[in-house]
N, C-alpha and C positions, 0 to 999 in steps of 0.2 A: 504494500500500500504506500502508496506516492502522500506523503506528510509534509506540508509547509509551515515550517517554524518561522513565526516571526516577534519581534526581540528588541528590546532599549540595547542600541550598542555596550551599555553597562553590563548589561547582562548576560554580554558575550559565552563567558567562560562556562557557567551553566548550562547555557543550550548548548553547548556547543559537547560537552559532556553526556548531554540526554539525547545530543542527534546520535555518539557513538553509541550508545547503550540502543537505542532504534538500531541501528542497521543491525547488531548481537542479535536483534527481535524477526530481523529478516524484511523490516518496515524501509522506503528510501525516505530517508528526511530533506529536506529540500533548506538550505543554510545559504543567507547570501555570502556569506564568508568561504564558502567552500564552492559553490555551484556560480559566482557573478566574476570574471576576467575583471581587474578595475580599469582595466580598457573600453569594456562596452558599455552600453546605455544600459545602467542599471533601472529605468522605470522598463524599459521594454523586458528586460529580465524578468526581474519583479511581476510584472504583470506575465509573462511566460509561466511563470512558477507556479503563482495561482490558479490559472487556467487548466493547469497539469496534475498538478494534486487533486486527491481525491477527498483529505480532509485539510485543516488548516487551524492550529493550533497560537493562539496570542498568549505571548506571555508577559502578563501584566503585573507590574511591581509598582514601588516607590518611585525607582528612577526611571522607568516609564513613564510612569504619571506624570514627573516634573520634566521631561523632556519637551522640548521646543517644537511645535509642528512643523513637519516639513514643509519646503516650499513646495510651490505647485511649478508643476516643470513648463520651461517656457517652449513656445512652441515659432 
């Protein structure tokens, strides 16, 4: 099962821990840290990723919450 983690950069090291413990589960976890070139268009990624996955898992904290909204991408 195709899983999209998505994560307060803070919170990097956690998911990034529970994506490896998924793939142990036989699950693909979907991690812009591992799955995005910092070469390409990370919203067309992003939205690739979503599209792809079958579930989509947010993980919401303190540093979540106090993070800054992203901008809207220009176009």
């Amino acid at each position: 099962m195709k899983v999209f983690l998505s994560h307060s950069t803070r919170d990097k090291d956690f998911v990034t821990k529970l994506a490896d413990a998924m793939r142990q589960e036989n699950f693909l976890p979907w991690l812009s840290e591992i799955n995005i070139d910092p070469a390409t268009n990370w919203v067309h990624e992003i939205n690739q990723g979503l599209q792809e996955a079958e579930l989509t898992l947010l993980f919401w904290s303190p540093d979540a919450a106090n993070s800054p909204p992203a901008a809207a991408p220009q176009n």
